[in-house]
C-alpha positions in Angstrom: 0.0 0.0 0.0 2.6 2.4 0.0 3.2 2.6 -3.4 -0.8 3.3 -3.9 -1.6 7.3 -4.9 -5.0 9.5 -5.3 -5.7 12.3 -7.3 -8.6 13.6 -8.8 -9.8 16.5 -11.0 -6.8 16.7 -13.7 -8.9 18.6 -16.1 -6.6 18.3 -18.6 -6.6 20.5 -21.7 -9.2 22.7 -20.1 -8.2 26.5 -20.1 -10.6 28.0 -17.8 -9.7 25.2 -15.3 -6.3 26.2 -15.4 -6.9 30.2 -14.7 -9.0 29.2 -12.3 -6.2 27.1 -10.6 -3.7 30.5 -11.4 -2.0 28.5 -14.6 -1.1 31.2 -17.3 -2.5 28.4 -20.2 -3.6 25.0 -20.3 -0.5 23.3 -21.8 1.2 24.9 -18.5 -0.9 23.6 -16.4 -1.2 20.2 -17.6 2.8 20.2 -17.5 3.1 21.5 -14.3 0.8 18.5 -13.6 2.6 15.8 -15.2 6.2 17.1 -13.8 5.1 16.8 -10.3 3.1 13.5 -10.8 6.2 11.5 -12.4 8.4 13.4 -9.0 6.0 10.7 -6.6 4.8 8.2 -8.7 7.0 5.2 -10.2 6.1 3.3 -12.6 4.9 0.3 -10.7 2.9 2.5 -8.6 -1.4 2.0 -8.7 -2.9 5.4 -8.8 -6.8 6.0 -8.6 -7.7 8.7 -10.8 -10.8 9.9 -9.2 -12.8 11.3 -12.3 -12.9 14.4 -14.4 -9.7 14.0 -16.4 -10.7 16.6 -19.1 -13.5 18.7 -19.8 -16.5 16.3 -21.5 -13.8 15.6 -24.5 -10.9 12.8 -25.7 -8.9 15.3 -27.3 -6.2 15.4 -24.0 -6.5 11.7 -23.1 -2.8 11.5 -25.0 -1.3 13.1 -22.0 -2.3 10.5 -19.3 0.5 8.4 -21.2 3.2 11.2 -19.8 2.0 10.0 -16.3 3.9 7.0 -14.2 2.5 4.0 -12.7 -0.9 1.5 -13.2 -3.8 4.1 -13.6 -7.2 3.6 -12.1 -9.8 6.0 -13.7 -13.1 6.1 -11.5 -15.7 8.1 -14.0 -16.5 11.7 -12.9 -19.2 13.7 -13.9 -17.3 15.4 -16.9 -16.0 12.0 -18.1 -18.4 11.1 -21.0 -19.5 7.3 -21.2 -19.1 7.3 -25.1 -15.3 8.4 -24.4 -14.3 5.4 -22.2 -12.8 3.4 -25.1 -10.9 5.9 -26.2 -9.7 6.5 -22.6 -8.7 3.3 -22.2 -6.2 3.7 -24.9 -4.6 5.6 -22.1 -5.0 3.9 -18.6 -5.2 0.6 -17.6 -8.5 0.5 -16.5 -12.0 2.8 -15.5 -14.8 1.8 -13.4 -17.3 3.7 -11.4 -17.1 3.9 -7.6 -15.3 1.0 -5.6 -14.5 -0.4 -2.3 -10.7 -0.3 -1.7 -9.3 -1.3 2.0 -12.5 -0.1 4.1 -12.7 3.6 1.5 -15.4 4.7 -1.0 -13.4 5.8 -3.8 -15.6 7.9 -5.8 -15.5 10.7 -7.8 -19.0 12.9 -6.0 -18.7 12.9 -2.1 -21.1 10.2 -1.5 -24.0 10.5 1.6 -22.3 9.5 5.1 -24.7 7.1 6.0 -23.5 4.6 3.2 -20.1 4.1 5.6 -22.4 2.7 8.5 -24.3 1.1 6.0 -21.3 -0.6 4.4 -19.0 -0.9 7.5 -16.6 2.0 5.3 -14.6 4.0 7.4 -15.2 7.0 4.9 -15.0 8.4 1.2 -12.3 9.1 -0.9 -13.4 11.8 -3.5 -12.7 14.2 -5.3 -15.2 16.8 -7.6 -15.2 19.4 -5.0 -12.7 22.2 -5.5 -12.6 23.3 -2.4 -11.2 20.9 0.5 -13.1 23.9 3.1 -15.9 22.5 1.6 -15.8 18.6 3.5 -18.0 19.3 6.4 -17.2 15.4 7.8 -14.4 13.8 8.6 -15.2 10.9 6.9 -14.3 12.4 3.7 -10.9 13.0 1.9 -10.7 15.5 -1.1 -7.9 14.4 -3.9 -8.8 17.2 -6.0 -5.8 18.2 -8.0 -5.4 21.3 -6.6 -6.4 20.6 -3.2 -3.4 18.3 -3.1 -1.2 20.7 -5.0 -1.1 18.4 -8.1 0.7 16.0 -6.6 -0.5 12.2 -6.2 -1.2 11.9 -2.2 -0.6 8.5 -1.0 -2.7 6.2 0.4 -0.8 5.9 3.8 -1.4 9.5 4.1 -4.5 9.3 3.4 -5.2 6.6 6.0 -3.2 8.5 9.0 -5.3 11.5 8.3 -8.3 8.9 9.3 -6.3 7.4 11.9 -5.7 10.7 14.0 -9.5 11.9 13.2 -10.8 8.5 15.1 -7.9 9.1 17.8 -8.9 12.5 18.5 -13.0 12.0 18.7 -11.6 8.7 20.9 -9.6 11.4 23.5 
């Protein structure tokens, strides 16, 4: 597991995306992207990609095979089903939300009561560009530019859980 990553939101291509995230251009942004991606990832790494890698088109897909390691794409809301074949061109394989050691990942924050439900300790997610914006602390935001465009690993991910169910414990 320590050689598992999250990341969300790459909007690639997209050029109101990338002044919105303070990027001068799109090709910069999807570069500054890819640069700090390959610095974290190796290629034998599993990433989930959790949705939204462009903007509702294939024409960036080509980029995701810049990008290290075994790519997971969970489908966002801006990933269009008649684009998944092309996508797989890309990555090695796309589904929508799954179960992954006792985590939602998803791409939309799902409703809390499907961790009791489930026996989940919370959601892994991304879609919301603004991490201020989880009210629960059973939810983790991989947003690209909540995690500064870098990949955050898994065991970081878990720890943040770990202290959040040590501290309501204390």
């Amino acid at each position: 597991m320590s050689n598992v990553f999250h990341i969300g939101c790459l909007h690639l291509g997209h050029s109101k995306c990338a002044e919105f995230r303070g990027f001068p251009s799109s090709e910069e942004h999807d570069e500054n992207l890819i640069e700090r991606w390959n610095s974290v990832v190796n290629k034998r790494a599993k990433v989930f990609i959790h949705g939204d890698i462009s903007m509702e088109n294939s024409r960036h897909y080509h980029l995701l095979d810049r990008l290290l390691g075994d790519k997971h794409v969970i489908l966002g809301n801006h990933d269009r089903p008649q684009d998944v074949a092309k996508l797989l061109e890309h990555v090695d394989r796309v589904s929508g939300p799954i179960k992954y050691n006792g985590f939602w990942l998803t791409h939309i924050p799902v409703h809390p009561s499907e961790f009791e439900y489930r026996g989940l300790i919370g959601n892994i997610h991304a879609h919301i560009h603004d991490r201020k914006l989880d009210v629960n602390d059973q939810y983790f935001n991989v947003d690209a530019q909540e995690v500064n465009y870098f990949p955050m690993p898994f065991k970081t991910i878990e720890e943040f859980f770990k202290l959040k169910q040590t501290s309501k414990c204390q």
